[in-house]
C-alpha positions as CSV (number, residue, x, y, z in Angstrom):
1,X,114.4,119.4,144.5
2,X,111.6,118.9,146.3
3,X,108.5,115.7,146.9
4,X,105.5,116.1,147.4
5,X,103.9,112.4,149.1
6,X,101.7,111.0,151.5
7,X,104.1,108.2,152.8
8,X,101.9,105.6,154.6
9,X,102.5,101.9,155.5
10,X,101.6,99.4,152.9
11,X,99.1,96.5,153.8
12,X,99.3,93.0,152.4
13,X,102.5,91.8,153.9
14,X,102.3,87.6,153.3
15,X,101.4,85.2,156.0
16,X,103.2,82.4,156.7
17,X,101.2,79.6,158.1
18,X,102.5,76.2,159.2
19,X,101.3,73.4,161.2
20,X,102.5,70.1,162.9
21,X,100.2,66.9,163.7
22,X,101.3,64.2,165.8
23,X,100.1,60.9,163.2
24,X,100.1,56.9,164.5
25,X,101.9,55.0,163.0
26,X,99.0,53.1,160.8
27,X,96.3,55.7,159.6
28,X,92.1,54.4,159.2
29,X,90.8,55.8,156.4
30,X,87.8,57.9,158.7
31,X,91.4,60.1,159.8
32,X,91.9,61.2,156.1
33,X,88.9,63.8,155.5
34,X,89.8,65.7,158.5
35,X,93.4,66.0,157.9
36,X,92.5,67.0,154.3
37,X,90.1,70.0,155.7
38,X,92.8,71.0,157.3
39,X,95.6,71.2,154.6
40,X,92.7,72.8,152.4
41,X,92.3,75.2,155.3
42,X,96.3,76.0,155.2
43,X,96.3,76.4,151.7
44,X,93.6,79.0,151.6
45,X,95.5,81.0,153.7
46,X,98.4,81.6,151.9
47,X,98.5,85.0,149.8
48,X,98.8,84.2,146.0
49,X,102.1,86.7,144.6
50,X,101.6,88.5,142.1
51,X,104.2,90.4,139.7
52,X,104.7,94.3,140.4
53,X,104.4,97.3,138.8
54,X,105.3,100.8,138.8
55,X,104.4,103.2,137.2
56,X,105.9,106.7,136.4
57,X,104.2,109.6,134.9
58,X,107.2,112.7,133.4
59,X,105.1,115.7,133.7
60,X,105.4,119.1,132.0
61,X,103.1,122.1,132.4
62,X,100.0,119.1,132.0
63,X,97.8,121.0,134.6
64,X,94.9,120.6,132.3
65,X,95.5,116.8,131.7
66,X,97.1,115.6,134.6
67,X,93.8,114.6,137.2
68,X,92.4,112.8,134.0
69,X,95.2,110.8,133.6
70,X,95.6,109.7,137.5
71,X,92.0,109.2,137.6
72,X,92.6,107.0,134.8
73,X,95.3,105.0,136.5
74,X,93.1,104.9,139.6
75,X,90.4,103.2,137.6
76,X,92.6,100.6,136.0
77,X,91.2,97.0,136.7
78,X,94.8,96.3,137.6
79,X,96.4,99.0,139.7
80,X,99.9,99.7,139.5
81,X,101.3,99.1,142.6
82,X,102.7,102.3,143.0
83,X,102.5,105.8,141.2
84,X,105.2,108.4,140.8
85,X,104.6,111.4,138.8
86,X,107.7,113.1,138.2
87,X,106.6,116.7,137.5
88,X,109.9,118.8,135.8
89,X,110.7,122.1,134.8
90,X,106.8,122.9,134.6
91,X,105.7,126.5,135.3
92,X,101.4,126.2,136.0
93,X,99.6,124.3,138.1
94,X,100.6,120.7,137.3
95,X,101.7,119.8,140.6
96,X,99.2,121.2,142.5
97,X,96.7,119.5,140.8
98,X,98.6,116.3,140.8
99,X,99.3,116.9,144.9
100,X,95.3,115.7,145.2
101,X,95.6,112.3,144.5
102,X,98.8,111.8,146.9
103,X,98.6,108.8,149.0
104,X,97.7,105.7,149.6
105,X,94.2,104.2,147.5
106,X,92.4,101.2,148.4
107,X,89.7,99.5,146.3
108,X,87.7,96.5,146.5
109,X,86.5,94.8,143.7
110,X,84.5,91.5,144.2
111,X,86.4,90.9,147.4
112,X,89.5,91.2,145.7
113,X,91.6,94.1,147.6
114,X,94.1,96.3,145.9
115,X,96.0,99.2,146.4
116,X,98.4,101.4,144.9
117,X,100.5,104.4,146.7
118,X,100.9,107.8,144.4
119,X,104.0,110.2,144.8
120,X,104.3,113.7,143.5
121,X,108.0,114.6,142.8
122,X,108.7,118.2,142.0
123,X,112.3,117.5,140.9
124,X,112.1,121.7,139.9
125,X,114.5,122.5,136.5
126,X,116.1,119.6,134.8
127,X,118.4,120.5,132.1
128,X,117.6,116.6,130.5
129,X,113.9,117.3,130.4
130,X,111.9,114.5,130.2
131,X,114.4,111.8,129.7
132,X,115.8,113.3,133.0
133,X,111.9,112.8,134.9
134,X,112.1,109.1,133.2
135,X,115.4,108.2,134.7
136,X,114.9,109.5,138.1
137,X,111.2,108.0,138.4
138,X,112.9,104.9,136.9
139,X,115.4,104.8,140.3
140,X,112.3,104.9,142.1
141,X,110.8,101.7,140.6
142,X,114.0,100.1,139.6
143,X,113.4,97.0,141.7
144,X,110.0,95.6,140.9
145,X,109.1,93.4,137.8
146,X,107.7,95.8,135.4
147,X,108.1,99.8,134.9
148,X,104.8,101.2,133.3
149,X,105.6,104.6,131.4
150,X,102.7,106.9,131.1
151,X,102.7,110.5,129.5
152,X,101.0,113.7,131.2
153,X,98.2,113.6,128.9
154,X,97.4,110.1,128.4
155,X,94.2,108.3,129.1
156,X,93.7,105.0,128.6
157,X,90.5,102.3,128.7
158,X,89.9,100.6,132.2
159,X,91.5,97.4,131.3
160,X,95.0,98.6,129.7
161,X,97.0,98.2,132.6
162,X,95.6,94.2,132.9
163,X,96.0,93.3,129.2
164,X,99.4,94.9,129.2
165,X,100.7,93.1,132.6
166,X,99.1,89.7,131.1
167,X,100.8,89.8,127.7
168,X,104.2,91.2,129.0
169,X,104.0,88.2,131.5
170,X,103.2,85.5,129.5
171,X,106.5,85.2,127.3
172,X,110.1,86.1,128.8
173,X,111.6,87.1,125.8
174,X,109.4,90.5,125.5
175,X,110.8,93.6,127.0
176,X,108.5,96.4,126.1
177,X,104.9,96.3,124.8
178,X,103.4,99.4,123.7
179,X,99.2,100.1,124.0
180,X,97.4,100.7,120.8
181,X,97.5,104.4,120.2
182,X,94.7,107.0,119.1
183,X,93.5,110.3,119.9
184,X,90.0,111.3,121.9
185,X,88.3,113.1,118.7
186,X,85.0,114.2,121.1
187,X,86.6,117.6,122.9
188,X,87.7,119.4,119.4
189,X,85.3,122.1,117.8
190,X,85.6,124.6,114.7
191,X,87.4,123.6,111.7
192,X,91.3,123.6,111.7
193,X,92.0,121.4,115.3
194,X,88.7,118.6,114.0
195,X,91.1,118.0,110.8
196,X,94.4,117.8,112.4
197,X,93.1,115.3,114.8
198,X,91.3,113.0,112.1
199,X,94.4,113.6,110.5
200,X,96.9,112.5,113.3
201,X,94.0,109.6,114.1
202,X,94.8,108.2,110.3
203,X,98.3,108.1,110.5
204,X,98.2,106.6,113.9
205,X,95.9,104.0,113.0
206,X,98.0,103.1,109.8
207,X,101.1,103.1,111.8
208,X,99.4,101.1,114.0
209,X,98.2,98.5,111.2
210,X,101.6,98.6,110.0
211,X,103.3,97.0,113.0
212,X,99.9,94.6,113.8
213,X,100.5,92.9,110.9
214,X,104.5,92.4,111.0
215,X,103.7,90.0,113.6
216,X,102.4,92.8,116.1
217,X,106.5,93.6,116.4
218,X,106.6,97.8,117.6
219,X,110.0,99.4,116.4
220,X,109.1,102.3,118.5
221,X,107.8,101.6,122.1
222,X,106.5,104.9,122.4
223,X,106.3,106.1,125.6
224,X,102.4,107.5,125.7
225,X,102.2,104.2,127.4
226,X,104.2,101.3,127.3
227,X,105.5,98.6,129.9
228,X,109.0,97.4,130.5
229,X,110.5,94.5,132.0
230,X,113.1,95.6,134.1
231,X,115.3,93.1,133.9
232,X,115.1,94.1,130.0
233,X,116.1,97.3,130.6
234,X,118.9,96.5,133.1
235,X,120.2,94.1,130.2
236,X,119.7,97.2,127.7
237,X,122.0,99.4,129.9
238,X,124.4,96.6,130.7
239,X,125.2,96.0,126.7
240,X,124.8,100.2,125.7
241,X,127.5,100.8,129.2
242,X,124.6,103.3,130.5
243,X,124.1,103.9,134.1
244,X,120.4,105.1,132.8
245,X,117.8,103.5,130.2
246,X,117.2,106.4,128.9
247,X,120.2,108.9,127.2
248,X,119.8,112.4,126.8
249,X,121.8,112.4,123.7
250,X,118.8,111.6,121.1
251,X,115.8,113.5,120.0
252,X,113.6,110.1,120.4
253,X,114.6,108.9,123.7
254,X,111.9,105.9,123.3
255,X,112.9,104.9,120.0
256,X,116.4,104.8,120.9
257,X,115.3,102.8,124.1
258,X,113.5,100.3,121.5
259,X,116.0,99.9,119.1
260,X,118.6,98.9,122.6
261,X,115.8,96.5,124.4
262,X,116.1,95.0,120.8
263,X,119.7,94.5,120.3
264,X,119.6,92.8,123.8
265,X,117.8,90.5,122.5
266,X,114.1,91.3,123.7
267,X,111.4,91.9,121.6
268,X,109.5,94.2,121.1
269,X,105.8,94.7,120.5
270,X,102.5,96.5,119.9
271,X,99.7,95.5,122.5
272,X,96.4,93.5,120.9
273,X,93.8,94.7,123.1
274,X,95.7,97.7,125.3
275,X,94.3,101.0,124.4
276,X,95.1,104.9,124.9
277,X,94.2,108.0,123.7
278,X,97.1,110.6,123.8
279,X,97.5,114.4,123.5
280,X,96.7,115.7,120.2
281,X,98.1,118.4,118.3
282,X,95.6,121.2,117.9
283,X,97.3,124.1,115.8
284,X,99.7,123.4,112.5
285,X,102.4,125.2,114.7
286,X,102.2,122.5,117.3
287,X,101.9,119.5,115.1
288,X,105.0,120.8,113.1
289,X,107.4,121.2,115.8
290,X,106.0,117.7,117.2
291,X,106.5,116.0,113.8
292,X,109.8,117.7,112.9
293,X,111.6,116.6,116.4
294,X,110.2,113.1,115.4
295,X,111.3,112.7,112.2
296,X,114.9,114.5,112.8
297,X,115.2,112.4,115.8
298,X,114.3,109.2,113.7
299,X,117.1,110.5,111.0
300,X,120.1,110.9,113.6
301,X,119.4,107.0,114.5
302,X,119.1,105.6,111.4
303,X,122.5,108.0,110.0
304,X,125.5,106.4,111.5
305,X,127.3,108.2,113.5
306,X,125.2,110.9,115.1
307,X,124.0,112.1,118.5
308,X,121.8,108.6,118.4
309,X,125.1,106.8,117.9
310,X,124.1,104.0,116.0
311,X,127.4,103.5,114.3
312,X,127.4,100.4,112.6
313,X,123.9,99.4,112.6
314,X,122.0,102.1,110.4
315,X,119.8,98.7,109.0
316,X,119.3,97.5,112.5
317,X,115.5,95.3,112.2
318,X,114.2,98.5,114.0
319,X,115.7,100.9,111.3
320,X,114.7,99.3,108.6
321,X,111.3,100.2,109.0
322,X,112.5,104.0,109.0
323,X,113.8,103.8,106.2
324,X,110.7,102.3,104.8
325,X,108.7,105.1,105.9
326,X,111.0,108.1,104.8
327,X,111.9,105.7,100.9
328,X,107.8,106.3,101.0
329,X,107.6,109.9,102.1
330,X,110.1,110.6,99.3
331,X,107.9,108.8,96.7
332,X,105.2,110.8,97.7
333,X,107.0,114.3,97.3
334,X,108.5,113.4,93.9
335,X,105.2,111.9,92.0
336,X,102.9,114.6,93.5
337,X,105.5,117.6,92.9
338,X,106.4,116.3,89.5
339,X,102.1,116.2,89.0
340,X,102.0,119.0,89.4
341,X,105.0,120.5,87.4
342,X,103.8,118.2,84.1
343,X,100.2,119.0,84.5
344,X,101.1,122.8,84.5
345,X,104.0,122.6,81.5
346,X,101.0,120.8,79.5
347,X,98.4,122.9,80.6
348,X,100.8,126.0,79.4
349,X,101.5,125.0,75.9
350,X,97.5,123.0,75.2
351,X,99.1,119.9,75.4
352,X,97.3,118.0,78.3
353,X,95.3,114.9,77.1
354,X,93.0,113.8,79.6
355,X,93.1,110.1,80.3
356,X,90.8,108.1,82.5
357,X,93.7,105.4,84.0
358,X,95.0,108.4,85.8
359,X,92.0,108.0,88.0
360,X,93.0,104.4,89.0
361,X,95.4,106.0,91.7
362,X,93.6,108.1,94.2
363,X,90.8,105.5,93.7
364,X,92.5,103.0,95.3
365,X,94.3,105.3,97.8
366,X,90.5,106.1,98.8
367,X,89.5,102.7,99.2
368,X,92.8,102.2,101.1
369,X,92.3,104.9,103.5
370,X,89.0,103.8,104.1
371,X,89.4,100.1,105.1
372,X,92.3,101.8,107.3
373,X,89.4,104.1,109.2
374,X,87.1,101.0,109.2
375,X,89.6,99.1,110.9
376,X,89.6,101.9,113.6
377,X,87.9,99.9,117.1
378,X,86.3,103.8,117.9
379,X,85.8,105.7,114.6
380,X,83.7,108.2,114.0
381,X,81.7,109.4,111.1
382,X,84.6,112.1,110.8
383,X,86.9,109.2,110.4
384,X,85.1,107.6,107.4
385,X,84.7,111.2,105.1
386,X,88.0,112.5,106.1
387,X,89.2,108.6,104.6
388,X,86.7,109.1,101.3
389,X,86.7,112.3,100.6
390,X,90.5,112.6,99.6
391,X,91.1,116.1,99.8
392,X,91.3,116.2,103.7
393,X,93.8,113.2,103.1
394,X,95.6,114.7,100.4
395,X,95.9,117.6,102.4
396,X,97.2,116.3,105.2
397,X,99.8,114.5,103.6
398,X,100.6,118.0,101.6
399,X,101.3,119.0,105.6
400,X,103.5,116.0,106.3
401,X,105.5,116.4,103.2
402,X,106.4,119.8,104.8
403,X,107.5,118.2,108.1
404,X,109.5,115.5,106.4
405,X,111.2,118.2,104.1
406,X,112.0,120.5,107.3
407,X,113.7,117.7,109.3
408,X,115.6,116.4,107.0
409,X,116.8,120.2,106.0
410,X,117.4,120.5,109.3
411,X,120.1,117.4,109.5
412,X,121.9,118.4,106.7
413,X,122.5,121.6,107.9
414,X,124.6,120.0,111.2
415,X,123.4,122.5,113.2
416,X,122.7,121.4,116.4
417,X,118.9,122.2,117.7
418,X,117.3,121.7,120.8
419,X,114.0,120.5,119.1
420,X,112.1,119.7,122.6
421,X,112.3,123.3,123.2
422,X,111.3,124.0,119.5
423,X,107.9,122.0,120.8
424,X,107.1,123.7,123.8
425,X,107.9,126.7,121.8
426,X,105.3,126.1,119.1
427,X,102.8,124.8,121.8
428,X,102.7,128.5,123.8
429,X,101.7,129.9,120.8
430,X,105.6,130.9,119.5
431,X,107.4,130.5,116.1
432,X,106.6,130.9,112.7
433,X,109.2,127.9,111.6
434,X,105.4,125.8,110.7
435,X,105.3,128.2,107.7
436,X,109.0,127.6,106.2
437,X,107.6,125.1,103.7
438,X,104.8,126.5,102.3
439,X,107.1,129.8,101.9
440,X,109.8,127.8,100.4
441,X,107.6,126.2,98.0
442,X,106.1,129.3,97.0
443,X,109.3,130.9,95.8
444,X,109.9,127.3,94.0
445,X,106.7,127.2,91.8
446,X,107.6,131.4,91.0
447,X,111.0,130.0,89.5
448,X,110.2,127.1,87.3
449,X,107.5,128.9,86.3
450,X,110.5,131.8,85.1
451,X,112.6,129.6,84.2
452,X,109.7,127.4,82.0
453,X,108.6,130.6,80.0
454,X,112.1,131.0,79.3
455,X,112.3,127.4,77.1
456,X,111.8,126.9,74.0
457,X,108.9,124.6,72.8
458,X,110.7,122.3,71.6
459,X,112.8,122.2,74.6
460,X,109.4,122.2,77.0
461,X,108.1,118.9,74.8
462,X,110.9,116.8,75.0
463,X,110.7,117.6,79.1
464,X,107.3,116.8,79.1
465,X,107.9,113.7,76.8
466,X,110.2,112.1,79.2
467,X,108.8,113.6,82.6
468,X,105.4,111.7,81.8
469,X,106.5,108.2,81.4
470,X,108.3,108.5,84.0
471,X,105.7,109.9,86.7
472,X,103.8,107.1,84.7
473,X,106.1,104.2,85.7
474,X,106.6,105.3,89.5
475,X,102.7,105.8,89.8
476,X,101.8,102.4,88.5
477,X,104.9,101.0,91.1
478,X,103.2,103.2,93.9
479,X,99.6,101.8,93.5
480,X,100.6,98.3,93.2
481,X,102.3,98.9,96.7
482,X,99.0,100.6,98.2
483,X,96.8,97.9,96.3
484,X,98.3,95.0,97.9
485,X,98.0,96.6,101.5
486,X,94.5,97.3,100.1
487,X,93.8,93.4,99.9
488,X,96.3,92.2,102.4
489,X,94.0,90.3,105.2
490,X,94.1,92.1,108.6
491,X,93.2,89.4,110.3
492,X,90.6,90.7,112.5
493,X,92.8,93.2,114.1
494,X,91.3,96.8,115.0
495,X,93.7,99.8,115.7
């Protein structure tokens, strides 16, 4: 275990000033302005406190993003007061590159000095990964006010580390807030990584919505780039009887972290104005291990019992919105599978009636999906047509059906899986795990479609006479649901 650091002293230490003035007895009025001067004068001179911040960066083979992202903390209107980037297991260049920005920075802003200190830590191979680089940069930072987690390949806008301090700051009772989340659309050519990042920009900008308008309450800090009060985390470890915030038994270490921060009491929130773009996912191989280890790690804490160990509080206020989100995922895979099943069966035996209130639905999703891209502070035009075209949107969801379907295989199956590895895995270009669905659902449509020729007719009517009412009833549920998000006011928020 080696670090890496330029260890200078630190400026700014307060001064202390005091005077003494020998005063008769009965004071003329003339003696007042000059005494006043010089109480003024006193006062000038002592050094305003400020809270602190530290701020600690896990890094993992981010050679490529790692100057952008201490250039971006460099360039914060508020500087953290000190940087550590805790670079683990990593096999390029990362800390090497990192090694540049080492030492001590000053800067000078309208006569206003600051400073911040950055440390490279090569803490070599750590079995606990990144929650391991978390909890050692946490010992580093352990005693100031606020801990500021930043990913690898994070960047965010000049003023997030300000609005973040201010609104942390200005109520005791919040323990986390998390910046408003997106993904830097500008670097991406060809076809396939342009639509996975409009993609991953919708569902992060719904998401984002989502927890603006439950009173900007985050159930998942995530830890792109979010800041902590300290004492909230010390409080968190205290009731969960962990020597660390962060455990190395779940697959979401910051949602676990939220849901404890929580259950201490804190709250927990989405930043208003604090923005950062985060690494996107480039190839379907990538954004399917990423998505999987999400959503299996998001299933072990809302399932009693499990590596999370959230025994006893599966509809913990944080939960609840998980199970929200996979109640909806499952809607989704039963009206668009059973769609498609009914249309087929009709089509097969000329029974399909075309009727126009079927196209009530994916109207209104459209319009949905657009006000949620208009709503985006930095869209593009690629936002608005991936939003009102549909298929890129209907696609996409097609993908994260897949995902949802693979995790939750993968629970039920109790096999344990080492789904960070899975991810780095699928980001070098390994696996073939991305294509299980599609497969899966191949050799599905081949046997209803055997086992469908095999029916009689008037078996194949009375499945299509109940099957449509049905798909009819959960439709019409479905797009009251996305109409009243359509014409729910977002108050003026932008994600």
């Amino acid at each position: 275990m080696t670090d890496t650091a330029l260890h200078r002293p630190t400026p700014g230490a307060d001064a202390a000033v005091s005077a003494t003035r020998a005063r008769p007895l009965h004071t003329d009025i003339p003696e007042v302005a000059p005494q006043f001067d010089d109480f003024a004068a006193v006062v000038d001179t002592i050094t305003v406190s400020r809270a602190s911040i530290g701020c600690i960066v896990p890094a993992y083979n981010e050679e490529e993003s790692i100057g952008q992202v201490l250039e971006s903390l460099l360039g914060q209107t508020r500087l953290p007061d000190v940087i550590h980037v805790v670079v683990n297991n990593s096999t390029d260049r990362t800390v090497e590159r990192a090694a540049v920005f080492a030492g001590l920075h000053v800067r000078e802003d309208d006569g206003v000095e600051q400073f911040t200190e950055v440390f490279i830590h090569d803490i070599g191979e750590n079995p606990d990964k990144k929650v391991g680089a978390l909890n050692y940069g946490y010992s580093l930072v352990e005693g100031m006010d606020f801990m500021l987690g930043v990913d690898g390949d994070t960047v965010a806008d000049p003023q997030a580390v300000e609005f973040l301090e201010a609104e942390i700051a200005s109520d005791s009772r919040i323990g986390g807030i998390s910046a408003i989340y997106s993904i830097d659309d500008r670097p991406f050519t060809g076809v396939v990584a342009p639509f996975l990042i409009a993609g991953q920009r919708a569902q992060f900008a719904a998401f984002n919505m989502q927890n603006m308008l439950r009173g900007r309450n985050m159930a998942v800090l995530g830890g792109q780039y979010s800041i902590f009060s300290t004492k909230a985390l010390r409080d968190a470890m205290t009731a969960n009887r962990q020597v660390t915030p962060w455990v190395k038994d779940s697959e979401v270490e910051d949602s676990l972290l939220s849901l404890q921060i929580k259950s201490a009491g804190y709250l927990t929130k989405i930043s208003a104005r604090a923005r950062a773009d985060v690494g996107g996912m480039t190839t379907l191989r990538s954004l399917d291990a990423q998505q999987v280890k999400w959503n299996y790690g998001a299933i072990e804490l809302m399932w009693p019992g499990q590596r999370g160990d959230t025994k006893g509080q599966p509809l913990h206020p944080n939960l609840r919105l998980r199970w929200l989100e996979n109640l909806s995922m499952a809607t989704n895979a039963v009206t668009r599978i059973l769609f498609l099943v009914l249309l087929a069966g009709s089509l097969s035996i000329n029974a399909f009636v075309f009727s126009p209130i079927w196209l009530i639905p994916p109207v209104v999703a459209i319009l949905l999906n657009v006000r949620i891209a208009l709503s985006m502070k930095n869209r593009t035009a690629k936002d608005i047509l991936f939003a009102a075209l549909l298929v890129p949107a209907e696609v996409y969801m097609w993908i994260r059906l897949g995902h949802f379907a693979r995790a939750w295989v993968k629970f039920a199956s109790r096999k344990q899986v080492d789904n960070w590895a899975e991810q780095a895995k699928a980001e070098r270009g390994g696996g073939h795990a991305y294509l299980t669905p599609l497969l899966v659902g191949l050799a599905i449509v081949i046997a209803m479609v055997a086992i469908w020729t095999q029916l009689s007719p008037v078996v194949q009517s009375s499945i299509l006479w109940i099957g449509w009412p049905v798909l009819g009833t959960i439709t019409v549920l479905q797009t009251l649901g996305m109409f009243g998000k359509l014409v729910r006011r977002q108050h003026g928020y932008r994600v």
